[in-house]
N, C-alpha and C positions, 0 to 999 in steps of 0.2 A: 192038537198038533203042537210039539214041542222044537221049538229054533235050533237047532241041534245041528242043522246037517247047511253048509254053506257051500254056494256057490263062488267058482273062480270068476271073475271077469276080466274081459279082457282090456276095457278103459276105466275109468272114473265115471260111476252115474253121475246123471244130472241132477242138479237140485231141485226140489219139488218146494214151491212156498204157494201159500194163501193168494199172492201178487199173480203167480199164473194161471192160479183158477179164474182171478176177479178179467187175465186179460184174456183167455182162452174163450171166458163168454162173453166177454162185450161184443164180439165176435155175433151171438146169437141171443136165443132169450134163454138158453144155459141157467144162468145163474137167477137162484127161485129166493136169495136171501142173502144182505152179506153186509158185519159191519167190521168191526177191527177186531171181534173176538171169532165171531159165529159166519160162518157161509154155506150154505148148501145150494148143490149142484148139479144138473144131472152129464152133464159135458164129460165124457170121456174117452170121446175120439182123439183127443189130443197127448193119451198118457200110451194109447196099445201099440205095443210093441218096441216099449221104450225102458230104458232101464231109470229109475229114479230114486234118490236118495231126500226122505221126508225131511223138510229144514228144522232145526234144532227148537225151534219156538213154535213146532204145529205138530198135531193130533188130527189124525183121517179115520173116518169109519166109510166103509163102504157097503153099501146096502142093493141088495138085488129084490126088487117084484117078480121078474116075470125071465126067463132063459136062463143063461150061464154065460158066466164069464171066469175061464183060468187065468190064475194069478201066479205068481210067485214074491214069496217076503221073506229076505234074505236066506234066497235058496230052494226053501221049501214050497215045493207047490202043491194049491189046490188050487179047487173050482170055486168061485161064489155062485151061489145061488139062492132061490128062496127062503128058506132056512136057517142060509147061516149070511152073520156080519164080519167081516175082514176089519181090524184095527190095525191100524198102519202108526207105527208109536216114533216120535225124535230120531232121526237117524235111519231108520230099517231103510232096505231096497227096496223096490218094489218092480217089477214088472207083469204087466197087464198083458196078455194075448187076445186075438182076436174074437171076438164075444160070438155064440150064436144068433141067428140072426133076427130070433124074438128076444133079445136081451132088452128090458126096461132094471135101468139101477139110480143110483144118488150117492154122491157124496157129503158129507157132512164134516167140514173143516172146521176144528175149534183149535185157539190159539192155548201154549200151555198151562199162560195163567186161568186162563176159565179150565179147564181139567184140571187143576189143581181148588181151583176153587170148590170144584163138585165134590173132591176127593176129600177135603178137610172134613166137608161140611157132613159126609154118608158114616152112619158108624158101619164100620167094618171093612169101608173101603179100600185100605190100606191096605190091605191082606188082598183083595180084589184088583186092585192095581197091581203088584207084582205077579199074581197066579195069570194076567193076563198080557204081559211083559213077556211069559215064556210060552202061553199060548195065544193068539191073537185071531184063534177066529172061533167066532163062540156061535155053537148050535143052538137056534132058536124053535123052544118049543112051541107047539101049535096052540095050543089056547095062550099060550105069552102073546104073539102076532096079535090077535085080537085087540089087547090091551094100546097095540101104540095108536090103533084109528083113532081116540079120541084125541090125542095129540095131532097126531096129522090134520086131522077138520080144524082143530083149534087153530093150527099154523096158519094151513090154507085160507081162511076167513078173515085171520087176522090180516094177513098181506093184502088182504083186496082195502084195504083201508090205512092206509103209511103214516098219512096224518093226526090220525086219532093219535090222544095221549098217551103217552106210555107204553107205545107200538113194539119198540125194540126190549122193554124190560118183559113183556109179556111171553114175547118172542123169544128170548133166553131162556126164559122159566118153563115154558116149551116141551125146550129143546131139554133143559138139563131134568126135567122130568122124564121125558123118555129114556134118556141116558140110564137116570137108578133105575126104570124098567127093565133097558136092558142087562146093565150090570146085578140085577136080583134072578136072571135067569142061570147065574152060574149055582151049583148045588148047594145046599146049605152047609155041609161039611166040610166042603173045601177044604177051609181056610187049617178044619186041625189036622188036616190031612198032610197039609203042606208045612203045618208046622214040625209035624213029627218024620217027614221022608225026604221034601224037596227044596225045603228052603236052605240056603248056601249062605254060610256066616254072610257075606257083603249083604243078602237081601233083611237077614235078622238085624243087622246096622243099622240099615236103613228106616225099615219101620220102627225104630226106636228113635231115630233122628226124627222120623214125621208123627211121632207120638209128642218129640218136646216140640215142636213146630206150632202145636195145635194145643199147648198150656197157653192160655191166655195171662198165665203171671209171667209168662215170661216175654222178655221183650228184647233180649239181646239182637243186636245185626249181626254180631261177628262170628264167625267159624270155629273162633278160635273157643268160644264159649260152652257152644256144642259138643266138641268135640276132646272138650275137659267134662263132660258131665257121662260124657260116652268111652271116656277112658281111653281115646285113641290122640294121633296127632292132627290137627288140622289137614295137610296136605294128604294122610290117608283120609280122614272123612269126605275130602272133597274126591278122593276118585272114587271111592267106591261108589258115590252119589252119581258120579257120572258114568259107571260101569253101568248100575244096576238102572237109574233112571235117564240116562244122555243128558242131564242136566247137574252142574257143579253145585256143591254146599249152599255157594251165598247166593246163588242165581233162585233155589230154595226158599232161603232164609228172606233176600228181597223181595218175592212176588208175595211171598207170606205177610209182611209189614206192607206193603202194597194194598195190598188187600185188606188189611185192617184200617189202614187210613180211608180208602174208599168206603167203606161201611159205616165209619162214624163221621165223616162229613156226609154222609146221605142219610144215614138214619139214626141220626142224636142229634143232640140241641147241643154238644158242647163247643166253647170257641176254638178258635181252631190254635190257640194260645194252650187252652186244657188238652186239645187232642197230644201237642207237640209235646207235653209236660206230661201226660198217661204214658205216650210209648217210649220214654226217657230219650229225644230227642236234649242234646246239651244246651242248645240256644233254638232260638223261631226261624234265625237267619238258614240257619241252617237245616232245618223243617222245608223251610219251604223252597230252599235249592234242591232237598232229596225228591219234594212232589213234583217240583217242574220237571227235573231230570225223567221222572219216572210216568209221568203223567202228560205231558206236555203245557200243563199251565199251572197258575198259584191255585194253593187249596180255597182260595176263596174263588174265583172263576169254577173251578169244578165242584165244588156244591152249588153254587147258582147255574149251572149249564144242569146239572142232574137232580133240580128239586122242579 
């Protein structure tokens, strides 16, 4: 299914964030999981028949077992059902219609820096990421389905236990192994497919902008760096980035240094003096205003809360 064809509406949809899932099910026992990245849900009496615009810092997959439930994502409608996943991406509409009345489904709500984290980290996801931007609901094939039970048992077992160690990184790793499950269900040739018919200069920008994203020598914060290595001007790098992904250059470029900070205060021995002096931070002071800003506390509080 290709986003091609848009719907008129007659108001402003509502915003859809992570915040109405968490109060939709305090309501019930709805919510099967939820931390500041990851939430899963099965609640969706409270989205049918409603129109909603997904908030700029979240990512939906929506998942059917058992009936059908028609959707529409900006404009285009289908049916979910057993087979297939609905990816509901930054921005898109969405409205849900009345489910039949065997309908069992889940949502599964990840925040964009953990979808970006998956994306860095899969080769070839890059190319998988956009081909699913234009299409967003991926037919799952039947000996695929098989593959996610182990995940599932894994989840399920693990929640009956909260206090065990390491509960929530388990639980992530999970989730984001299902995820390449499902994203290894789209064809293997895709990606030349798309490079030789469907990709549109802004999206060949782009994967080139999250090719240097993902040079580990490189370490710049600014736009402006990129977008002299990419031969454009900053203010174009930054829309196309928001054309093609709802999210701007440095919005990009900071969960990317985010994210590297995070891994090497969890997993290295260096001080966090060497961390601030590897990613050419200019001073510590200044290190560790960007961690508070972006973290909520000093990088030495979040290596001790995460070892």
């Amino acid at each position: 299914m290709k986003r091609s064809i848009y719907m008129k509406y007659n108001f402003t949809p509502e915003r859809l964030g992570m915040e109405d899932f968490v109060a939709a099910g305090s309501l019930g026992n709805e919510i099967r999981y939820s931390d500041s990245d990851v939430m899963l849900s099965t609640n969706f009496q409270f989205i049918y028949n409603r129109q909603v615009r997904i908030a700029p810092n979240l990512c939906i997959f929506m998942f059917c077992g058992k009936g059908t439930l028609p959707i529409t994502l900006d404009g285009v409608k289908e049916v979910l059902q057993y087979d297939k996943v609905a990816l509901c991406w930054p921005g898109c509409v969405l409205c849900a219609e009345n489910p039949s009345i065997d309908f069992v489904g889940a949502f599964l709500c990840i925040s964009t820096q953990f979808m970006q984290a998956i994306i860095h980290r899969g080769k070839g996801m890059w190319e998988r990421f956009l081909y699913l931007k234009e299409h967003p609901i991926l037919k799952i094939r039947p000996e695929s389905g098989e593959l996610f039970t182990p995940y599932e048992q894994l989840i399920a077992n693990r929640m009956k236990n909260p206090n065990r160690t390491f509960y929530k990184e388990v639980i992530t790793c999970a989730i984001s192994g299902m995820l390449y499950e499902l994203f290894a269900d789209l064809p293997e040739a895709f990606s030349h497919k798309m490079e030789q018919n469907t990709l549109r200069q802004g999206d060949i920008l782009f994967r080139k902008f999250a090719k240097l994203l993902t040079d580990e020598n490189i370490k710049s914060r600014h736009v402006s760096y990129y977008a002299d290595k990419l031969c454009v001007t900053p203010k174009y790098l930054s829309a196309v980035c928001t054309k093609v992904s709802g999210r701007t250059a440095s919005e990009w470029i900071n969960d990317t240094v985010i994210d590297r900070i995070r891994y090497l205060l969890v997993h290295t021995d260096k001080s966090i003096k060497e961390i601030s002096e590897y990613l050419e931070f200019p001073n510590m002071s200044f290190f560790c205003k960007y961690v508070r800003k972006a973290l909520g506390c000093s990088p030495k509080v979040y290596r001790d809360r995460s070892r």
